[in-house]
Rosetta silent file (secondary structure, phi, psi, omega in degrees, C-alpha in Angstrom):
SEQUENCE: XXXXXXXXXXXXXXXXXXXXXXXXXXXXXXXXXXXXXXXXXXXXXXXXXXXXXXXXXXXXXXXXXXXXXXXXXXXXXXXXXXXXXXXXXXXXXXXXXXXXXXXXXXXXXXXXXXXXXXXXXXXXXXXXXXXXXXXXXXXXXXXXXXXXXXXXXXXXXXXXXXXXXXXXXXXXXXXXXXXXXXXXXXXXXXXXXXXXXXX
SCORE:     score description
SCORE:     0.000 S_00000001
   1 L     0.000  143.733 -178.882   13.180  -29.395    3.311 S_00000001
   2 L   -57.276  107.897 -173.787   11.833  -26.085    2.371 S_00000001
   3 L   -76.736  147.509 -157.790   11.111  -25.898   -1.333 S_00000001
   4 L   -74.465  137.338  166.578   13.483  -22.875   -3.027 S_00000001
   5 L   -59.561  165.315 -179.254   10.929  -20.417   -4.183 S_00000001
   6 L  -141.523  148.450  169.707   11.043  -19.195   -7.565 S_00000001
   7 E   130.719 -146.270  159.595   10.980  -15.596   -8.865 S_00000001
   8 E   -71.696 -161.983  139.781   13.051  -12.119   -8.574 S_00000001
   9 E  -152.056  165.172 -172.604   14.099   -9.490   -7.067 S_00000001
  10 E  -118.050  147.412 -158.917   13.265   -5.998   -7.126 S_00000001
  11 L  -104.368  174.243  158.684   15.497   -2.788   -6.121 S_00000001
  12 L   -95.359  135.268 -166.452   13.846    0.451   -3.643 S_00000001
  13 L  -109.316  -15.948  176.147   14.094    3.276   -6.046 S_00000001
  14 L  -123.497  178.536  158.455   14.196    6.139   -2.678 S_00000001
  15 L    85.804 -168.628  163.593   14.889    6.590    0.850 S_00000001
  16 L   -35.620  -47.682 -157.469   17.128    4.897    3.596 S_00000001
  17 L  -104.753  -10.521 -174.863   17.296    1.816    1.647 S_00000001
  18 L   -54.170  157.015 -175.995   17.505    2.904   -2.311 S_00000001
  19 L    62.901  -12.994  160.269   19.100    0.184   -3.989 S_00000001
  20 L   -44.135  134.747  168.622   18.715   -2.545   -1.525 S_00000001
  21 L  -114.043  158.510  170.278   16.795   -5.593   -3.155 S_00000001
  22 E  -150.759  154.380 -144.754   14.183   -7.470   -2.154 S_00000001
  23 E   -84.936  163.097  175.461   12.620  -10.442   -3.240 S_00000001
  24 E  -146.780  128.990 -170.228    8.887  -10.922   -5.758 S_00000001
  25 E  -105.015  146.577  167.784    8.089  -14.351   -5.827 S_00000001
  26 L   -22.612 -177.137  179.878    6.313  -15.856   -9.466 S_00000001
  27 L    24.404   24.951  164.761    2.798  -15.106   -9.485 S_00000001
  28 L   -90.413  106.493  176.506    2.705  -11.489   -8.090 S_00000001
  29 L   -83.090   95.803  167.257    1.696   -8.861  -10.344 S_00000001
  30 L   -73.596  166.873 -159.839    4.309   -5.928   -9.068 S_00000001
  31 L   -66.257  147.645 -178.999    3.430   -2.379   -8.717 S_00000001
  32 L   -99.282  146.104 -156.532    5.910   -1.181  -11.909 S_00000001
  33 H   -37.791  -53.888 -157.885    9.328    0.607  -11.237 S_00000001
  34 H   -85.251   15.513  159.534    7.357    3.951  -13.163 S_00000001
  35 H   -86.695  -35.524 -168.294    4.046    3.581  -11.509 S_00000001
  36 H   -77.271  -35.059 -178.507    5.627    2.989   -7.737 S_00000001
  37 H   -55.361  -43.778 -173.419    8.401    6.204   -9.040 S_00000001
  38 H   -53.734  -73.303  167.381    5.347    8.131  -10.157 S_00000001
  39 H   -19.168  -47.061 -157.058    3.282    6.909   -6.968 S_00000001
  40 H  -123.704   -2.810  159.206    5.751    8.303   -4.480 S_00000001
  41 H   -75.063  -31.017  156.616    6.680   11.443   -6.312 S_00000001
  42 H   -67.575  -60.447 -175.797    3.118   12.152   -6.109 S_00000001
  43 H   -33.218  -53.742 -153.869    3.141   11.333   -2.245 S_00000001
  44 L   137.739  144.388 -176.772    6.201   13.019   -1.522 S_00000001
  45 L   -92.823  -31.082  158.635    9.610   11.821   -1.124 S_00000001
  46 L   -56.918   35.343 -109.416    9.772   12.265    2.272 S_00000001
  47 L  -105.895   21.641 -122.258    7.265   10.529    4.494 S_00000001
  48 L  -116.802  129.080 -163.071    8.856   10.899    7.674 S_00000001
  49 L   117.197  -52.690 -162.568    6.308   10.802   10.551 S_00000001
  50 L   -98.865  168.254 -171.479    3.334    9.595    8.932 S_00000001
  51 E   -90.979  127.786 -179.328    1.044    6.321    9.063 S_00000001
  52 E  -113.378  110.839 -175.833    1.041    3.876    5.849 S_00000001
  53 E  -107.218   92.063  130.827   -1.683    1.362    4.816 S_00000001
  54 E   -24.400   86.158  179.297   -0.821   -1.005    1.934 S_00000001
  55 E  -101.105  172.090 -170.998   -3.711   -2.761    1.310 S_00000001
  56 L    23.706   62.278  160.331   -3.507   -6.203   -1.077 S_00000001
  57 L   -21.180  -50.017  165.810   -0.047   -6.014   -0.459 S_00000001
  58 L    77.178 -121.446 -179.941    1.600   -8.700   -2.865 S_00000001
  59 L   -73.688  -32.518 -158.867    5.555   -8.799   -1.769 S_00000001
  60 L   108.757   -3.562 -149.587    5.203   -5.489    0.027 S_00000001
  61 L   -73.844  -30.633 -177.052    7.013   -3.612   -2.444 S_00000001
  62 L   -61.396  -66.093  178.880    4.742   -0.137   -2.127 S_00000001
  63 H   -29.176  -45.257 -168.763    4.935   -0.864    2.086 S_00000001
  64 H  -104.242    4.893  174.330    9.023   -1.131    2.107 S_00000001
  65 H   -94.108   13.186 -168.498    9.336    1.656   -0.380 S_00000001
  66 L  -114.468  -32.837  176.959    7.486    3.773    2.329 S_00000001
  67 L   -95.983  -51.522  170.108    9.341    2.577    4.854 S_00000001
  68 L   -67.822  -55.339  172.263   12.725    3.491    3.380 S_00000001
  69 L   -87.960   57.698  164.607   11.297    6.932    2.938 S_00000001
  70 L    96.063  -11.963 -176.113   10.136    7.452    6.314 S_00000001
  71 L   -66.301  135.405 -159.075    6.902    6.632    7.352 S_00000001
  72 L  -103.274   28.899  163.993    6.989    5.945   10.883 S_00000001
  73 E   176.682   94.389  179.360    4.282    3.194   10.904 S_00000001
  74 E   -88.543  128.982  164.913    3.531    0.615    7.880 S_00000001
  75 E  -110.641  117.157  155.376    0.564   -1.822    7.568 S_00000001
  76 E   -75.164   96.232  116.588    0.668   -4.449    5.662 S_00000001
  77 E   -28.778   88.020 -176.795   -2.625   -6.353    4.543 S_00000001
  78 E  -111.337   94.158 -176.360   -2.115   -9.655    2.725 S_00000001
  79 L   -57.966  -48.358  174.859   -4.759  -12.221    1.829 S_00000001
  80 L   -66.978  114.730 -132.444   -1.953  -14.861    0.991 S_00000001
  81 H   -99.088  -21.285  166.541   -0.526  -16.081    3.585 S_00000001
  82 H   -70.926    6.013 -172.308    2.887  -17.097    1.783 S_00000001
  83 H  -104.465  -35.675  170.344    2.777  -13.561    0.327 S_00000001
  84 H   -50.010  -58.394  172.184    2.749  -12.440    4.271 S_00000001
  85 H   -22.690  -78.158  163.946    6.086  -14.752    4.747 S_00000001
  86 H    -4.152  -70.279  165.644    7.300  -12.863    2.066 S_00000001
  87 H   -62.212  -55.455  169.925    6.927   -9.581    3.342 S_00000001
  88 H   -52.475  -26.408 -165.707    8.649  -10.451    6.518 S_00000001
  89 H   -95.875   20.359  176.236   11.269  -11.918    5.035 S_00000001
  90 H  -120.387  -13.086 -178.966   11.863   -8.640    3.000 S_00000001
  91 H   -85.353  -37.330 -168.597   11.233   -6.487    5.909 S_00000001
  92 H   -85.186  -41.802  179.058   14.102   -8.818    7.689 S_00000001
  93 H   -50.952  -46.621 -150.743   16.278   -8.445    3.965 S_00000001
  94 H  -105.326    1.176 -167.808   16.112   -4.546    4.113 S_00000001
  95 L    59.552   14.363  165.077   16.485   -4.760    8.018 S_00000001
  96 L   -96.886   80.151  176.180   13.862   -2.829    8.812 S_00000001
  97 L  -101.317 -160.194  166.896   12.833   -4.095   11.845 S_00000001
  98 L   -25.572  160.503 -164.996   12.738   -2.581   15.260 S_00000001
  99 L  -128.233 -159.896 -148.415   14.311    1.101   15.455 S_00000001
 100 L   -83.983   14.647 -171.007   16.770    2.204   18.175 S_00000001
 101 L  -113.871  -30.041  176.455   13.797    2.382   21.004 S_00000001
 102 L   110.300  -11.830 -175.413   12.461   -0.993   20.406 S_00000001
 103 L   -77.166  129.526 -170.864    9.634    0.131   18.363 S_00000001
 104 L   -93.798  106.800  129.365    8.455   -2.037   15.169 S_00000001
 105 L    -1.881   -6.617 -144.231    7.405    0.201   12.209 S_00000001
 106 E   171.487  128.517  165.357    5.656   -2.244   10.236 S_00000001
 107 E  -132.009  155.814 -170.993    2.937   -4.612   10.751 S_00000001
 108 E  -160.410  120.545 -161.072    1.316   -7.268    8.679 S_00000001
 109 E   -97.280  166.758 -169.453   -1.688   -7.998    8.773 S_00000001
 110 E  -120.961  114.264  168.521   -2.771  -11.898    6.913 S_00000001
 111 L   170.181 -178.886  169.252   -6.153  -11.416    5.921 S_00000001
 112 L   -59.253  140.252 -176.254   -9.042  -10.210    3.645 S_00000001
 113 H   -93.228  -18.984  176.638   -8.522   -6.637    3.121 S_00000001
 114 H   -66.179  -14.808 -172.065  -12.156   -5.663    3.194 S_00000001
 115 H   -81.767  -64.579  145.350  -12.183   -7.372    6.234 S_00000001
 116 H    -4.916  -86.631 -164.677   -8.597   -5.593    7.766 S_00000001
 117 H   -44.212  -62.272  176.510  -10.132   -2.157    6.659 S_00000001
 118 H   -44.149  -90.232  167.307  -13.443   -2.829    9.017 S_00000001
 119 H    -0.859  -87.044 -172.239  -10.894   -4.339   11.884 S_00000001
 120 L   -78.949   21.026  161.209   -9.149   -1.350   11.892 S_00000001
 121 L   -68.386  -73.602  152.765  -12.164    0.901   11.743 S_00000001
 122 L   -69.985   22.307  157.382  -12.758   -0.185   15.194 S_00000001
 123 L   -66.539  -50.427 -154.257   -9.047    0.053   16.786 S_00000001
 124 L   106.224   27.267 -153.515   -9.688    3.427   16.111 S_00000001
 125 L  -112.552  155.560  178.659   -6.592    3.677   13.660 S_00000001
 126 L  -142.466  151.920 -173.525   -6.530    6.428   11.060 S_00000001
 127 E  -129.997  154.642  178.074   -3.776    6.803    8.303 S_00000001
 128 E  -105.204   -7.815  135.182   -2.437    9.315    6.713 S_00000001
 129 E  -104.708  153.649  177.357   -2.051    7.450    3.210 S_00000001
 130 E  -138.354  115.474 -171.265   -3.942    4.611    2.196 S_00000001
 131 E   -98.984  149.418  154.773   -2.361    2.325   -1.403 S_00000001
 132 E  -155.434   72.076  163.870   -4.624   -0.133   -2.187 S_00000001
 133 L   -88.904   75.167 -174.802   -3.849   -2.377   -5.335 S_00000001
 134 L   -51.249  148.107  163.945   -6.306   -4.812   -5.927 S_00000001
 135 L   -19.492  118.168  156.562   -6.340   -8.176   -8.774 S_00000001
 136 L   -68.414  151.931 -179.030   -7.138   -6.370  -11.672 S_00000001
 137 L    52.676   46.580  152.573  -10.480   -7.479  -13.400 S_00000001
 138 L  -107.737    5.491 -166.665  -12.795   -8.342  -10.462 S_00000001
 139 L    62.225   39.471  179.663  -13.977   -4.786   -9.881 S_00000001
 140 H   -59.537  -73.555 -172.131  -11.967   -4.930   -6.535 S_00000001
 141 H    -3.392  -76.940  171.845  -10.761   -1.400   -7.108 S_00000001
 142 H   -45.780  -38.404 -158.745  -14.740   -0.047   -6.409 S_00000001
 143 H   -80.205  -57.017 -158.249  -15.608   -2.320   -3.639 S_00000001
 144 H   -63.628    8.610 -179.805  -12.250   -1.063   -1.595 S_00000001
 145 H  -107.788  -24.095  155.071  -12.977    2.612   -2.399 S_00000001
 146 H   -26.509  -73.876 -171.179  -16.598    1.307   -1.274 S_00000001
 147 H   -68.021  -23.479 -172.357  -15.239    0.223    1.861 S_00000001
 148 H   -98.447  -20.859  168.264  -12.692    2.832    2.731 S_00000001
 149 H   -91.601   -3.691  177.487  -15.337    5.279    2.260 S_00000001
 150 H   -73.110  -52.620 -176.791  -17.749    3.743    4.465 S_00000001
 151 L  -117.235  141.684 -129.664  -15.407    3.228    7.294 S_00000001
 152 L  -113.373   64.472  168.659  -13.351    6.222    9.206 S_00000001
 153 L   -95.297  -14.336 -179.229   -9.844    5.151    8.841 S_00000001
 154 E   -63.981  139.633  171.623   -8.877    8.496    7.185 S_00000001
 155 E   -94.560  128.643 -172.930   -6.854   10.875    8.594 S_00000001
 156 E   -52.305   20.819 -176.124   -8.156   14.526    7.622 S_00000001
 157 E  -143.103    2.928 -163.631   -5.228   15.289    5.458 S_00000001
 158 E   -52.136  143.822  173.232   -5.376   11.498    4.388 S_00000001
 159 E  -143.523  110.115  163.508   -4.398   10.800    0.660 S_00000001
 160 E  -112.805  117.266 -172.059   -5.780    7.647   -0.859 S_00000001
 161 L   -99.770  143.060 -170.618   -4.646    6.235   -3.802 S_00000001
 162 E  -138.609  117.309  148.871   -6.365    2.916   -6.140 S_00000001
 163 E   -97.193  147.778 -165.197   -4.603    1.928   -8.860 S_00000001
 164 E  -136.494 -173.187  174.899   -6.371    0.050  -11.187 S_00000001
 165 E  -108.109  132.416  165.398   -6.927   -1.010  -14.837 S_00000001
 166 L   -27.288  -46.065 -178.467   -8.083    1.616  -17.294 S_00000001
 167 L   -81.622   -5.352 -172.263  -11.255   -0.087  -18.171 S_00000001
 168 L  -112.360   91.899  177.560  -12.456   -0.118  -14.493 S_00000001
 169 L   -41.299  151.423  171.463  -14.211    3.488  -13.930 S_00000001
 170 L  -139.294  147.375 -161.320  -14.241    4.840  -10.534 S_00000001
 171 L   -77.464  161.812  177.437  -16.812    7.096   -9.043 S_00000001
 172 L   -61.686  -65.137 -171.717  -15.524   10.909   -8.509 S_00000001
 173 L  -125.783  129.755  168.756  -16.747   10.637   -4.808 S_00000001
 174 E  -123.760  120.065  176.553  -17.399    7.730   -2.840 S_00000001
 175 L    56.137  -94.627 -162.417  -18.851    8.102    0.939 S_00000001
 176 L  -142.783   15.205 -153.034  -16.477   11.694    1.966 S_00000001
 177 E  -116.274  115.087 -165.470  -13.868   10.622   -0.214 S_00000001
 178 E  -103.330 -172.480  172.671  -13.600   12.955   -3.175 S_00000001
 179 E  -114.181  126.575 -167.334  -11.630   12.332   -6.511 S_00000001
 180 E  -136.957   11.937  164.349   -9.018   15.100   -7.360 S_00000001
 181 E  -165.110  166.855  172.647   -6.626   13.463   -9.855 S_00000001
 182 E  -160.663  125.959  178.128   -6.078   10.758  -12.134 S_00000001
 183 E   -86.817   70.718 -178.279   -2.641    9.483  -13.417 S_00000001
 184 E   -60.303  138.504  160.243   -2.593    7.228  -16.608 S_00000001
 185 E  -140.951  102.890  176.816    0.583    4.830  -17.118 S_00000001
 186 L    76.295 -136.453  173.386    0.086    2.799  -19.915 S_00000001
 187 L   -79.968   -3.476 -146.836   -3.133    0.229  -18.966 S_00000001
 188 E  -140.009  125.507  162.433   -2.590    1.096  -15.055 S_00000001
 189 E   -69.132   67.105  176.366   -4.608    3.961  -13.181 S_00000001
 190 E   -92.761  103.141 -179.113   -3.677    5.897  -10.292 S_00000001
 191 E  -111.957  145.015 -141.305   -6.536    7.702   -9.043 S_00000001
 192 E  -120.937  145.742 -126.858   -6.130    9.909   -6.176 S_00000001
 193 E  -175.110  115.972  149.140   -8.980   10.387   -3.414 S_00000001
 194 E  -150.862  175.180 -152.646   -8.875   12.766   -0.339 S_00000001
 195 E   -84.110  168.047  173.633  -11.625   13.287    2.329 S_00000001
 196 L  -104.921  152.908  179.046  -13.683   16.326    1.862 S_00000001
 197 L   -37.496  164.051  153.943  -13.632   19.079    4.042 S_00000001
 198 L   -98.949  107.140  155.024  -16.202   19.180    7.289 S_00000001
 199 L   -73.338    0.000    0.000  -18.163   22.269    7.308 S_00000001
């Protein structure tokens, strides 16, 4: 028998889907209602059209709030592989699965995200946001702004955001990637990234 999971659930604060819940299992630090509201009022409320990278995913919660407001193609990235279950089964909770065409929105990938990001360097895939919200206090934060600046996943209009812990500094520009805001909430960091121009 399956053993019953233990933890919450969490509501979608926009989109298709506000108010729908979906489950956060124990041991998940979620993204917090006013960091993910903040987080997608800076995006935009709208998304509708564009490509979504979640990296160190957790539950998904950033991923399916992206996907109820519109983004026509979400990646998930998940080291854990019971935190990938997870996401499916919340992707299957909110019913966002295939759309009227046959086409699946949302993919998820189970793996290292530093790894992922390279992977999908060569595919050739470029996004037009990139989330990334590593463990706080390994210095994740740097190596994925490291990595994402290294490797050409960016879309030229691309907006990447690393939230983070307060105490963990982040350079202004890493690789093409400049820095052109930074959001305090509380202990938690959202600093904002976009590619720099080509002359």
């Amino acid at each position: 028998m399956k053993p019953v999971p233990t933890g919450f659930y969490m509501k979608i604060i926009g989109g298709k889907y506000k108010g729908k819940n979906f489950y956060m299992p124990e041991g998940i630090r979620p993204t917090q209602d006013i960091v993910r509201k903040a987080l997608f009022d800076l995006l935009g409320r709208d998304l509708s059209g564009m490509t979504f990278l979640d990296l160190f995913a957790g539950s998904g919660s950033v991923g399916l709030e992206a996907v109820s407001r519109g983004a026509v193609q979400v990646t998930f990235v998940e080291r854990v592989f019971r935190s990938c279950e997870i996401i499916r089964e919340n992707l299957i909770l909110l019913s966002a699965g295939a759309d009227e065409g046959g086409r699946v929105p949302c993919e998820v990938m189970s793996g290292d995200a530093f790894a992922a990001v390279k992977l999908l360097a060569r595919k050739g895939r470029k996004f037009d946001i990139i989330f990334a919200d590593p463990p706080y206090g390994r210095e994740l934060a740097k190596k994925i702004l490291k990595t994402l600046g290294a490797y050409d996943i960016v879309s030229a209009n691309c907006v990447v955001v690393i939230q983070h812990e307060k105490r963990e500094i982040l350079p202004e520009a890493q690789g093409n990637l400049l820095r052109t805001e930074q959001r305090k909430y509380g202990s938690t960091v959202l600093s904002i990234y976009h590619p720099s121009p080509i002359n």
